[in-house]
N, C-alpha and C positions, 0 to 999 in steps of 0.2 A: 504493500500500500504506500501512494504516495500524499503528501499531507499539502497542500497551501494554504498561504492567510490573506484574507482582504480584508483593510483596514481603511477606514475611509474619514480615520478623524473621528467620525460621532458612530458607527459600528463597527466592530469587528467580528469576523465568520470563519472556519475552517471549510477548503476544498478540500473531501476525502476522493481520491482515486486508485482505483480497485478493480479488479475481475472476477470479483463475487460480491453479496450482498449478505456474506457470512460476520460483516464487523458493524453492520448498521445500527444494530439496539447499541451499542457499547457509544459507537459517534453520537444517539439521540440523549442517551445520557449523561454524557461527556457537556455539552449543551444546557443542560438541567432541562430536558425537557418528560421527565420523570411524572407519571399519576398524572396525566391530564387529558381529556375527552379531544382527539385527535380525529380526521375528515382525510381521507382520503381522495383529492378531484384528480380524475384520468379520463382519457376516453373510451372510445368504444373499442379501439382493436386493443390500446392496453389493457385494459380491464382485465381480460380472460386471460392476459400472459401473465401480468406480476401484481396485481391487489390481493389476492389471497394469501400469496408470498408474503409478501409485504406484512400485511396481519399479521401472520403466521411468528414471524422474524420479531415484532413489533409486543410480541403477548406481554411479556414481562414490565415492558415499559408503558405498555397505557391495557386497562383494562375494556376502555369504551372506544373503538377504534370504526366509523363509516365509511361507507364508499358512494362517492357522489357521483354519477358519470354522465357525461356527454356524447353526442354523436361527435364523431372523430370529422376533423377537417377544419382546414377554415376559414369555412361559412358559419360556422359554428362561435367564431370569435367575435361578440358583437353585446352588446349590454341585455341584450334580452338571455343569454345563456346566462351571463353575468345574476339579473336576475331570479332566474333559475336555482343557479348558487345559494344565494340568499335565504332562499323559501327556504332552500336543505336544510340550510346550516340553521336557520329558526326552528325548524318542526326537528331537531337532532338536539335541541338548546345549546347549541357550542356557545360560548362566553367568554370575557375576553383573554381568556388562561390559557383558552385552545387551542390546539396546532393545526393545521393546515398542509397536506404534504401532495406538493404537483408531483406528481407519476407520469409522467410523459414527455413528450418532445415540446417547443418551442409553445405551441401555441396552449398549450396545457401551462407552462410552465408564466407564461404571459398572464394568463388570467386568473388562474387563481393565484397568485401575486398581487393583482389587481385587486382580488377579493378579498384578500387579506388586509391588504394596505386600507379597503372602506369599509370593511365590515366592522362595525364598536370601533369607527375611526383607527382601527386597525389591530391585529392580531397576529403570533408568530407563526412564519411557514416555514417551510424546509423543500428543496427544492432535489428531486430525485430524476435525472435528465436521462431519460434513455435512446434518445436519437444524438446520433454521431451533431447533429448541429444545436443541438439543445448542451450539449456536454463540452462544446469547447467553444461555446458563443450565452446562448440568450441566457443560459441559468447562473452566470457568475455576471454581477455590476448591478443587480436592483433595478433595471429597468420593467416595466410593468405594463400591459395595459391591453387595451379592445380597438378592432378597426370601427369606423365610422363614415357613414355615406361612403362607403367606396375608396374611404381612405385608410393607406396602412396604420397601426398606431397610433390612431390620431388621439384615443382618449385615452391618460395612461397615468402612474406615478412612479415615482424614484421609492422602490422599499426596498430595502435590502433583505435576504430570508437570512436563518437561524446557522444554518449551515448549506451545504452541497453536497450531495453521494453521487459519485460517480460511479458505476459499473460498468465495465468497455462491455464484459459480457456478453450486456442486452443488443449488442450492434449487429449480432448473428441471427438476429429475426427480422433485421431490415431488410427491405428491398433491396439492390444497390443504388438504383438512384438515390434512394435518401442518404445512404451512406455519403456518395458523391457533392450530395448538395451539404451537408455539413466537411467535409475536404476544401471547399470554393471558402468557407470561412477562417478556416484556417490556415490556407494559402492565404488571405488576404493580410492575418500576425504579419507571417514573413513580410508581406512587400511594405507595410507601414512601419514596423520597427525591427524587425531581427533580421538580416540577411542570413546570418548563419543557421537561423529557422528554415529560410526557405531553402538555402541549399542544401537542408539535410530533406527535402520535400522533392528536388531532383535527383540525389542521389539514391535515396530511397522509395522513389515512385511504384514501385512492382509488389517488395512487400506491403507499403500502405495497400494500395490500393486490395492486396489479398487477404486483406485486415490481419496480417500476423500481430498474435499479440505485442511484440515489444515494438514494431512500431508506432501503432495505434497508440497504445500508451506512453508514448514517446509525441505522435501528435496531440492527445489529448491535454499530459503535462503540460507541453509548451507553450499551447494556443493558451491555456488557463492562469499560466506564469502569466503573460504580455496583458491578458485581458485582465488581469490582477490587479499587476502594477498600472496600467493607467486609470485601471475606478480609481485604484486606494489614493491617487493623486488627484485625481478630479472626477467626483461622485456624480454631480450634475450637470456634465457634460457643458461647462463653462469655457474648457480651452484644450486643456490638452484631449479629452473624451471623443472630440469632435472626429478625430483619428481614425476611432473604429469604423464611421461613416465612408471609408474607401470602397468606392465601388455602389453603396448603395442611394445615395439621391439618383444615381440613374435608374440601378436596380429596383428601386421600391416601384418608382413610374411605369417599369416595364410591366413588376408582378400585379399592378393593377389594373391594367391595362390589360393582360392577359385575364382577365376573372381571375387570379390566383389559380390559374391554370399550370403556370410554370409554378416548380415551387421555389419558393427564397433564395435558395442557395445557386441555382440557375442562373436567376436576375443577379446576383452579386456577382455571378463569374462573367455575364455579358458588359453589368455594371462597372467590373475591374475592369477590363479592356478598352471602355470608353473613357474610363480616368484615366489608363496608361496613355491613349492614344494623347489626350488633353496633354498630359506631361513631357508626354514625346514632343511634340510642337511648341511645346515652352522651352523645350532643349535640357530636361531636365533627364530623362531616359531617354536609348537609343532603341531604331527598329529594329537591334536585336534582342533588346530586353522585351520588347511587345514579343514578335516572334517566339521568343521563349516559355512567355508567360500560352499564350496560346497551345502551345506545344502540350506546357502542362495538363491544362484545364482540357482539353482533347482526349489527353491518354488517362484520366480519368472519367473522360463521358460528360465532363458539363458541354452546356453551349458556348461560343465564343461569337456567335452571331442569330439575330433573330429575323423572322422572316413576317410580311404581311402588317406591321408596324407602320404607321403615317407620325414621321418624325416631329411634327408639328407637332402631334396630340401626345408624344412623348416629353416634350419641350413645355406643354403646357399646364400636365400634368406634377412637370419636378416643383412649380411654385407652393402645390400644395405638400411638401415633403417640410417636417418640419425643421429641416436643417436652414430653409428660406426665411430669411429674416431683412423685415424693411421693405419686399419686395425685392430683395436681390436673392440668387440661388449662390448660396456656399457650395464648394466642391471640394473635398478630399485629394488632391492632390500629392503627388512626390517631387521631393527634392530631388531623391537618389534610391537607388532600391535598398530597403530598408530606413527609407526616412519623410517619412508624411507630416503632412499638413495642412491646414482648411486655406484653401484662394476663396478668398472675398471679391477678386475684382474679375471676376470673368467676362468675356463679351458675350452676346446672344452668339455672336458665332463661331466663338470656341467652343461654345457647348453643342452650339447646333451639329457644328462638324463633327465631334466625337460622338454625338447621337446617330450621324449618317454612315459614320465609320463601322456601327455596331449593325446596319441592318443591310440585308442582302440586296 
């Protein structure tokens, strides 16, 4: 097992990362989270793999333990499931001692986070991530929340959960695309701040991609370190946070524009190549660090180009991305591979260009 800290100033949490779910009572009570009426929210395909597990694992530390669930996807992400939540957790009497523990990937781990943080002005959760992009993205920094009118994340809060359990484990009941689309986030650690991340991502592309354990756990560590250190420095996404947004103000426009057809990790990998292309042209990367990065994103299956897209409605779409402030669209940009940063000054046809760069 390997252990990380996020510290954010006003909380701090342990990342447990592991290939069983044989240490989890001992991490909930490590926690103090001992004798207290606990809720399970997952959805529908996790449900039947690991909540009874979980219970099961769980007996000693909480007597009173629910399973809340939702239809899996997400469509699902929206304040009326949210709602939903609420009714449970009233007719269950959770109160505010209760725990809360997301069992699922990204959009699981988004909302009942959300739940947490408004339910009795808020209550402790724990966050158990079992998709490849939930585990080394959305369940480490406190970000929270629900789409709205057809926008991603648009209603959200900054909570931090109790802890994080990691289990690589659970990555053997994914699909591969979803494997794939939590890879595009972790590829994106590398190009914003590690170089020697990403090039342990080229040198080692064949066993990731065959999920051998030690590299897996070696991409999971890594993405978790980088994502670590820049909450613990900036929680509210005030300056340096802004970072992790590489690749996705384009990506989010794409994934809504698709219905949330593509999944996240997809529009990040098309989203990264439109930031690179941006950087390329400010002379900041060369066309063969693009080249490169495509190479990658290829020989793990994301897209690096989409088709049937009217760049316009791509273009107009990124205003509503909440990185847009004032009216101008912020972009994630690089200096250098391995060194990001938000451009404030872009023209409509830097952006536009690297939006036309990205479709067929």
């Amino acid at each position: 097992m390997k252990i990380l800290g996020v510290d954010t100033g006003i909380k701090k949490y342990p990342i447990y990362i592991d290939n069983s779910f044989s240490m989890i009572a001992e991490a909930f009570e490590k926690a103090g989270l001992k004798d207290r009426k606990m809720c399970i929210v997952t959805d529908s395909n996790v449900a039947p793999l690991y909540a009874e597990n979980i219970k099961e694992l769980l007996k000693d530390v909480s007597k009173d333990i629910s399973v809340c669930t939702f239809p899996a996807g997400e469509n699902s992400k929206d304040l009326d499931t949210i709602s939903d939540f609420y009714r449970f957790f009233v007719e269950k009497h959770l109160d505010r001692k209760s725990v809360l523990i997301a069992l699922g990937g990204g959009v699981t781990g988004d909302m009942c986070g959300f739940a947490a943080a408004t339910y009795m002005r808020g209550i402790p959760f724990v966050q158990i991530p079992t998709t490849l992009l939930s585990q080394v993205d959305s369940s480490v920094g406190g970000k929270t929340g629900v789409d709205f009118m057809g926008n991603k994340n648009m209603v959200g809060a900054f909570y931090q959960p109790e802890l994080v359990f990691i289990n690589t484990a659970t990555l053997s009941t994914l699909p591969y695309r979803e494997v794939a689309a939590g890879l595009a986030e972790s590829v994106k650690h590398g190009y914003i701040q590690d170089k020697t991340y990403l090039d342990f991502f080229m040198d080692n592309k064949a066993a990731i991609k065959a999920l051998d354990d030690s590299a897996i756990a070696e991409v999971v560590y890594g993405s978790c370190k980088i994502k670590s250190y820049v909450v613990s420095k900036d929680e509210r996404e005030s300056g340096l946070r802004e970072i992790l947004n590489f690749g996705h103000t384009f990506g989010h426009a794409v994934e809504t524009l698709s219905d949330f057809n593509m999944l996240h990790g997809e529009c990040v990998a098309v989203g990264m190549l439109a930031a690179l292309y941006l950087s390329m042209k400010r002379g900041a990367v060369s066309q063969k660090d693009i080249d490169e990065a495509k190479a990658l994103l290829e020989y793990f299956e994301l897209p690096v180009y989409i088709e049937g897209f009217d760049p316009n409605k791509i273009y107009a779409q990124m205003f509503n991305d909440k990185k847009t402030k004032n009216g101008v669209i912020n972009i994630t940009a690089l200096r250098a591979m391995g060194d990001a940063y938000t451009e404030k000054g872009c023209t409509e046809k830097e952006i536009k260009d690297a939006i036309e760069y990205i479709i067929k």
